[in-house]
Backbone as numpy.savetxt, mean C-alpha at the origin, in Angstrom:
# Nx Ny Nz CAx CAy CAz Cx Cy Cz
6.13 15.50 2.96 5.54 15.05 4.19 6.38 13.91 4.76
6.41 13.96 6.18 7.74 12.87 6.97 6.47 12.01 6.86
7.15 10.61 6.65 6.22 9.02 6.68 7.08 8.35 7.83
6.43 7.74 8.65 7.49 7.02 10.10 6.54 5.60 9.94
7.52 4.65 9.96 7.18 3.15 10.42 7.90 2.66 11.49
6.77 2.02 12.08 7.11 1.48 13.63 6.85 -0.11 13.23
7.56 -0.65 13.52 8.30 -1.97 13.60 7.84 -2.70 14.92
6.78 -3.96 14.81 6.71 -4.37 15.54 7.43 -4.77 16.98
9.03 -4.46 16.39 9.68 -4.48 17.76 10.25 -2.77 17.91
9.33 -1.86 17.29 9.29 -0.50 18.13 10.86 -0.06 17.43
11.00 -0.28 16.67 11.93 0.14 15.42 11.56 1.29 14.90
12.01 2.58 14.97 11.36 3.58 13.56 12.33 4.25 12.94
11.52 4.00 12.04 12.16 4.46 10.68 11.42 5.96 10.29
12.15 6.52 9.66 11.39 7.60 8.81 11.94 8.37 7.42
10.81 8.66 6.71 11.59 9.15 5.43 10.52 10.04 4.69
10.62 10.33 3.62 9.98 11.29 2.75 9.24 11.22 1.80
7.51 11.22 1.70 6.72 10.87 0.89 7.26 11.35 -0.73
7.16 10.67 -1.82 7.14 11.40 -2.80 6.77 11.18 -4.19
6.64 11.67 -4.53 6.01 11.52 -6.20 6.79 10.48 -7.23
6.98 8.89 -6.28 7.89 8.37 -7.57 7.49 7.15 -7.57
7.78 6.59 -8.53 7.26 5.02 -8.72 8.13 4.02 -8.81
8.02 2.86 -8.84 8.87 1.92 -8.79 9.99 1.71 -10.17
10.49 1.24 -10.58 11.01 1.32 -11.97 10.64 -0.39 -12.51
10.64 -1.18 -11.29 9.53 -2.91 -11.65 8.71 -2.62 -11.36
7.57 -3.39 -12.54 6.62 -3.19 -11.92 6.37 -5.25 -11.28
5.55 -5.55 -9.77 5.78 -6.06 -8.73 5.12 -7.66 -9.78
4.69 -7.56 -10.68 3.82 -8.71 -10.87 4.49 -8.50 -12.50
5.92 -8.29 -12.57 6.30 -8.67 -13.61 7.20 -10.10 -13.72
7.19 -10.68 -15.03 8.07 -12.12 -14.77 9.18 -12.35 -14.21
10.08 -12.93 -13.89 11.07 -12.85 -13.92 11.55 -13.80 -13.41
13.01 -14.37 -12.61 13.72 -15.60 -12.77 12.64 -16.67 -11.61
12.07 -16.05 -10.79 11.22 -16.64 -10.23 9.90 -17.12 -10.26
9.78 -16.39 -11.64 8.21 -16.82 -12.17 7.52 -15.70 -11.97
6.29 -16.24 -11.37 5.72 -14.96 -11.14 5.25 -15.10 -9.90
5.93 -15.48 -8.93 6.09 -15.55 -7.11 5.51 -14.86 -6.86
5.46 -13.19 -7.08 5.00 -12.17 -6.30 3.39 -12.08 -6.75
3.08 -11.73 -7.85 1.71 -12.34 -7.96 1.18 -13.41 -7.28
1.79 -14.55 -7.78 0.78 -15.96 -6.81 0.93 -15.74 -5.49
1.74 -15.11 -4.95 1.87 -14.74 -3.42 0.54 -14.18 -2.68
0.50 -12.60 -3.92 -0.56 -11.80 -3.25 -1.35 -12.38 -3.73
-1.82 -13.26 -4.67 -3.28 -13.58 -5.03 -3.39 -15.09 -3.50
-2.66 -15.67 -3.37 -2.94 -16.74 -1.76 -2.86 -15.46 -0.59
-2.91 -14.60 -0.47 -2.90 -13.59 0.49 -4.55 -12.82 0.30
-4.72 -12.68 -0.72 -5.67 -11.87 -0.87 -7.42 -13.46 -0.99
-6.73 -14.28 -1.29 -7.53 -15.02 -1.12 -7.79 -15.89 0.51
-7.06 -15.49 1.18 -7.10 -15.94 2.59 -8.07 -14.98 3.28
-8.11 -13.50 2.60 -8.86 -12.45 3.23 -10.33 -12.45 2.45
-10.39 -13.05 1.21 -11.85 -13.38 0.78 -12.77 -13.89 1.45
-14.22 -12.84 1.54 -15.14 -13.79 1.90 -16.18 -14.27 1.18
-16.02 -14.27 0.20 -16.89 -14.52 -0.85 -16.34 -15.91 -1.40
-14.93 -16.23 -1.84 -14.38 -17.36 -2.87 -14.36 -17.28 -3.69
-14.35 -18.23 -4.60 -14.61 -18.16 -6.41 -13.51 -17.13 -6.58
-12.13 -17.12 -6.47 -11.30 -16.20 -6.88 -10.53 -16.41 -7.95
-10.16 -17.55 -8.73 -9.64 -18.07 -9.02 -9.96 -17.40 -10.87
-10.80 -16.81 -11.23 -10.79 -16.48 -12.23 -10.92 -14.94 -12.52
-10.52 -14.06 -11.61 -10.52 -13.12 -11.15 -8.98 -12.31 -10.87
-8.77 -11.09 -12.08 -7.73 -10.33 -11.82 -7.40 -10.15 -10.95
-5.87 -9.58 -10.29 -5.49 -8.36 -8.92 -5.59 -7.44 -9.74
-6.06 -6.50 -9.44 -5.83 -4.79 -9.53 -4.56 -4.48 -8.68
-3.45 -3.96 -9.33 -2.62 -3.37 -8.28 -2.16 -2.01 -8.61
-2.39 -0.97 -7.59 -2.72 0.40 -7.83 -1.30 1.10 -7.23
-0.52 1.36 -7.84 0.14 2.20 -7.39 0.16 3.12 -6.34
0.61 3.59 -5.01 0.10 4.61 -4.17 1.07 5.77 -4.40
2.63 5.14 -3.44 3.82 6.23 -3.70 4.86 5.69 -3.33
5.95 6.49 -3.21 7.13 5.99 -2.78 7.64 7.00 -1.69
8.52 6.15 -0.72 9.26 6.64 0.16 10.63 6.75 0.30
10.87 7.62 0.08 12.68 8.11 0.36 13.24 7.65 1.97
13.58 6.97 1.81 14.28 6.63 3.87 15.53 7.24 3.85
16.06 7.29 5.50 17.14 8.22 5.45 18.88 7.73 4.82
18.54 6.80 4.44 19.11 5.79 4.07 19.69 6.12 2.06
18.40 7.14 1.92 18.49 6.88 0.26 18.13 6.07 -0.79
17.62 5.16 -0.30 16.69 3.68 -0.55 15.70 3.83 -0.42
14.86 3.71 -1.25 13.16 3.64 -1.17 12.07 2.77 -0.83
10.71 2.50 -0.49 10.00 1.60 -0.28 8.88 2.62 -1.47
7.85 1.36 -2.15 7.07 1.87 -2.94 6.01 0.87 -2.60
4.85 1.77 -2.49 3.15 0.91 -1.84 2.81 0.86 -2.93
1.56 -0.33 -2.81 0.74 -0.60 -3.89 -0.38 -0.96 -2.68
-2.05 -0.94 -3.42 -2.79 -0.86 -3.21 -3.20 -2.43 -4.02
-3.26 -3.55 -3.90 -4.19 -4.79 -4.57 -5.26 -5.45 -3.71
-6.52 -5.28 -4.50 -7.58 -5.95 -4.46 -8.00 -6.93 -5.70
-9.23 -8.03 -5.32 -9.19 -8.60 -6.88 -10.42 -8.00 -7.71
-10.12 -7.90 -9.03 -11.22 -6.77 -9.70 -12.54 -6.87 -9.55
-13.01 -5.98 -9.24 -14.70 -5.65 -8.88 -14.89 -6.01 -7.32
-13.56 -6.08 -6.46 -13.49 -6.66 -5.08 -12.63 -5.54 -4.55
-12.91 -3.85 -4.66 -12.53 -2.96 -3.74 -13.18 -2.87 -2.49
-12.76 -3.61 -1.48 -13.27 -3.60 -0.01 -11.96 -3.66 0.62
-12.21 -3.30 1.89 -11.41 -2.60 2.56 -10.43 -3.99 2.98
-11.98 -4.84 3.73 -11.52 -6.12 4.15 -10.59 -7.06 3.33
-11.18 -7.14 1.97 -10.42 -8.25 1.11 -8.91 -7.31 0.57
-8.65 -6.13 0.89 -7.44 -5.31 0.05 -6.33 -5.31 0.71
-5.24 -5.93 0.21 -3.55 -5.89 0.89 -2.62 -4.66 0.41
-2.35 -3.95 1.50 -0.83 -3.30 0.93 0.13 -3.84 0.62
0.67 -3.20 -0.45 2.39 -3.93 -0.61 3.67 -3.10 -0.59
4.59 -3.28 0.25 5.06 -2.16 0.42 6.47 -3.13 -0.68
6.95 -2.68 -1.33 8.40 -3.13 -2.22 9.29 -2.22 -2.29
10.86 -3.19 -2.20 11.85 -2.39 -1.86 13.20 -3.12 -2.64
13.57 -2.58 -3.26 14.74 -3.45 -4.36 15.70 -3.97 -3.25
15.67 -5.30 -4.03 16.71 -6.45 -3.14 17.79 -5.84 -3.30
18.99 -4.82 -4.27 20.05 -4.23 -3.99 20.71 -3.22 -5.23
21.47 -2.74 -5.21 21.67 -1.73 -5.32 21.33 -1.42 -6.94
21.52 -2.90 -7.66 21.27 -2.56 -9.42 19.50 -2.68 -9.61
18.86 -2.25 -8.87 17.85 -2.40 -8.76 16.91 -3.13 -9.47
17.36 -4.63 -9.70 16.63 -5.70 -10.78 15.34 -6.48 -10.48
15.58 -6.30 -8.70 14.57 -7.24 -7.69 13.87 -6.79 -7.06
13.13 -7.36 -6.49 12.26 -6.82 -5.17 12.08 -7.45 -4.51
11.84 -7.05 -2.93 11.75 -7.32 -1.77 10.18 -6.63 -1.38
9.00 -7.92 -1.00 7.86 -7.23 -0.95 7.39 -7.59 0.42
6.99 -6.85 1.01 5.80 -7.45 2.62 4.42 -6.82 1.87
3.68 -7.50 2.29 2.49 -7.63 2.28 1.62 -7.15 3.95
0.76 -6.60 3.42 -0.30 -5.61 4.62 -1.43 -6.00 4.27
-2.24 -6.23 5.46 -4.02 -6.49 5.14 -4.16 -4.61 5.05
-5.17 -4.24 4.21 -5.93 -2.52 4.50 -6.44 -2.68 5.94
-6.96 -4.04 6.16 -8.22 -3.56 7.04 -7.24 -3.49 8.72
-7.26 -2.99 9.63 -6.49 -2.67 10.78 -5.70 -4.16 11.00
-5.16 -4.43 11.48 -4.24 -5.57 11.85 -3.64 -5.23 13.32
-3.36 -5.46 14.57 -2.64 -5.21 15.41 -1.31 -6.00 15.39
-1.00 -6.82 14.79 0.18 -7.62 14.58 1.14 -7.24 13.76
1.09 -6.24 12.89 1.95 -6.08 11.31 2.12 -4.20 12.19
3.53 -4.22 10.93 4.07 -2.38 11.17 2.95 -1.38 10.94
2.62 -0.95 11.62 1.91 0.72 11.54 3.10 1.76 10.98
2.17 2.42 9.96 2.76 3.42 9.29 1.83 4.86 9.09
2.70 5.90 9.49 2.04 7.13 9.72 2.28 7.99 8.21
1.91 8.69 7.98 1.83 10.07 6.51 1.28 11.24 7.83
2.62 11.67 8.35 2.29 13.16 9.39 2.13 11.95 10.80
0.82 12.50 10.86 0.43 12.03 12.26 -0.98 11.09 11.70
-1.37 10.67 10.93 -2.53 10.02 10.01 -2.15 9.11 9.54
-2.77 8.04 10.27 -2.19 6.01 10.13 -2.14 5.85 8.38
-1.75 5.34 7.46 -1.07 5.36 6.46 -2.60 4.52 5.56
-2.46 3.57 6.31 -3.96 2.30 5.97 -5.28 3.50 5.80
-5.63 4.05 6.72 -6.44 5.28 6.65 -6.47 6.01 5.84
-5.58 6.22 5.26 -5.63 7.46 3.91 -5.68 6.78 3.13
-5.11 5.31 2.85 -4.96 4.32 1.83 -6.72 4.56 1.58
-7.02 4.15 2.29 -8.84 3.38 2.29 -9.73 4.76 2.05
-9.70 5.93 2.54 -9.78 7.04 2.40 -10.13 7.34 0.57
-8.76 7.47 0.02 -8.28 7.48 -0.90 -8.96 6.42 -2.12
-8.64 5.75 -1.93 -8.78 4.30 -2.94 -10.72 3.72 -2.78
-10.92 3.77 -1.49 -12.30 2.91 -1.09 -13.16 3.90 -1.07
-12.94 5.23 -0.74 -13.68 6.55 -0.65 -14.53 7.04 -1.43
-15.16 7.85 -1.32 -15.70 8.90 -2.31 -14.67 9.06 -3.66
-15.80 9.27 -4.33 -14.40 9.86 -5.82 -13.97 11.09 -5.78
-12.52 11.50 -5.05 -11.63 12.27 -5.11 -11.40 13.12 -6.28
-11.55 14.25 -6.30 -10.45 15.07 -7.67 -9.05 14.52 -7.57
-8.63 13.44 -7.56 -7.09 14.04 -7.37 -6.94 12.33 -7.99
-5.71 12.74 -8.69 -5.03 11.84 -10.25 -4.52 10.50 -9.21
-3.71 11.28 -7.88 -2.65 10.06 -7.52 -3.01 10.51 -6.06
-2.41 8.95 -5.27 -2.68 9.27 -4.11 -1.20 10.33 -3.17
-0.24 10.51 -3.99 0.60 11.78 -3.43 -0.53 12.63 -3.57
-0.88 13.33 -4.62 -1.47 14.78 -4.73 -2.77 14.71 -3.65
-3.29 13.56 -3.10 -4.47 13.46 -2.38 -3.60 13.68 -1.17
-2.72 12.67 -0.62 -1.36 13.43 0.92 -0.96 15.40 0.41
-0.93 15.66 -0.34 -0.37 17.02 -0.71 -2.07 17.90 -0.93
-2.89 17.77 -0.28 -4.12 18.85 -0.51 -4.35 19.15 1.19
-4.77 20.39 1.00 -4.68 21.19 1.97 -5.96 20.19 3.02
-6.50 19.72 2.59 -7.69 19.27 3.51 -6.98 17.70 3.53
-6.30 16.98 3.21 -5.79 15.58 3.52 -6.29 14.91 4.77
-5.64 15.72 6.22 -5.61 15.19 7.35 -7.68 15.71 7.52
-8.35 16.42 7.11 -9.69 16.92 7.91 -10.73 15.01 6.73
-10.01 15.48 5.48 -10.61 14.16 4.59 -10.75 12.41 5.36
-9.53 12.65 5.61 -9.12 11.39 6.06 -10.08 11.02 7.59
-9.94 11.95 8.35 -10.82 11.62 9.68 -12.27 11.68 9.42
-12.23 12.63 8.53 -14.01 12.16 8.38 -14.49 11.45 7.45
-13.76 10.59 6.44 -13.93 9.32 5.90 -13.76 8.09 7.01
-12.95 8.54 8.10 -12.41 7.09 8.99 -14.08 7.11 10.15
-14.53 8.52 10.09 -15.58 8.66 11.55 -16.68 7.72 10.48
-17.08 8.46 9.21 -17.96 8.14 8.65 -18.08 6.37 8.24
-17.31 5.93 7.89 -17.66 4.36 8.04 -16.61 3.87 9.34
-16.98 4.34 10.42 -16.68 3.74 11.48 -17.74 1.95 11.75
């Protein structure tokens, strides 16, 4: 399936959903500590409305990876903090190795819940956040991973009537 990101300054990109994962994983140690964690946990705590976060895991869920035309990948993650799957409090993370020996990462951070300010990203013609929330916040799905949930014949009919239904 083609995935296209539009770039706040109307930039697009596009590339190829697929069945692969990162080879770091995003909240592992390394020369910087653990930056990328404390990052998303002050990110995800800016979107809390509850508080008291502070003793409270991230869940970070793997989604998929993207092939760009480039040959270089971007890989999503799904983090909320545990027992805090809401749409509102949940950030995407999209990561992309800082270069070619692939030791680092390069992460932006996404609210789930709509944003008009940050990149919109499509899976087909079906806003990316939408299937995320679909997927992850939804009903309990048959399906292992969120590729095989983009790869079922009903994806695009799922997705709109999870998005009508908690409109």
């Amino acid at each position: 399936m083609i995935f296209t990101t539009i770039s706040q300054s109307g930039e697009i990109e596009a590339g190829v959903l697929e069945d692969v994962q990162c080879k770091i994983y995003p909240f592992a140690m390394n020369e910087d500590g653990n930056h990328i964690e404390d990052t998303t946990r002050s990110y995800l705590e800016s979107l809390s409305q509850k508080g008291f976060t502070n003793h409270l895991s991230i869940n970070l869920n793997p989604l998929n990876g993207v092939r760009l035309a480039d040959d270089s990948y971007e890989f999503f993650f799904l983090a909320h903090f545990e027992g805090r799957a809401i749409a509102d409090e949940s950030l995407i993370l999209c990561a992309s190795y800082d270069d070619a020996t692939e030791t680092g990462l390069l992460v932006q951070y996404t609210p789930l819940k709509q944003d008009r300010s940050t990149t919109e990203r499509f899976i087909e013609d079906i806003e990316f956040r939408d299937a995320v929330n679909s997927f992850a916040l939804g009903n309990d799905w048959n399906f292992l991973t969120f590729f095989d949930f983009t790869q079922s014949l009903n994806f695009k009919e799922t997705v709109l009537t999870h998005k009508l239904l908690n409109y």
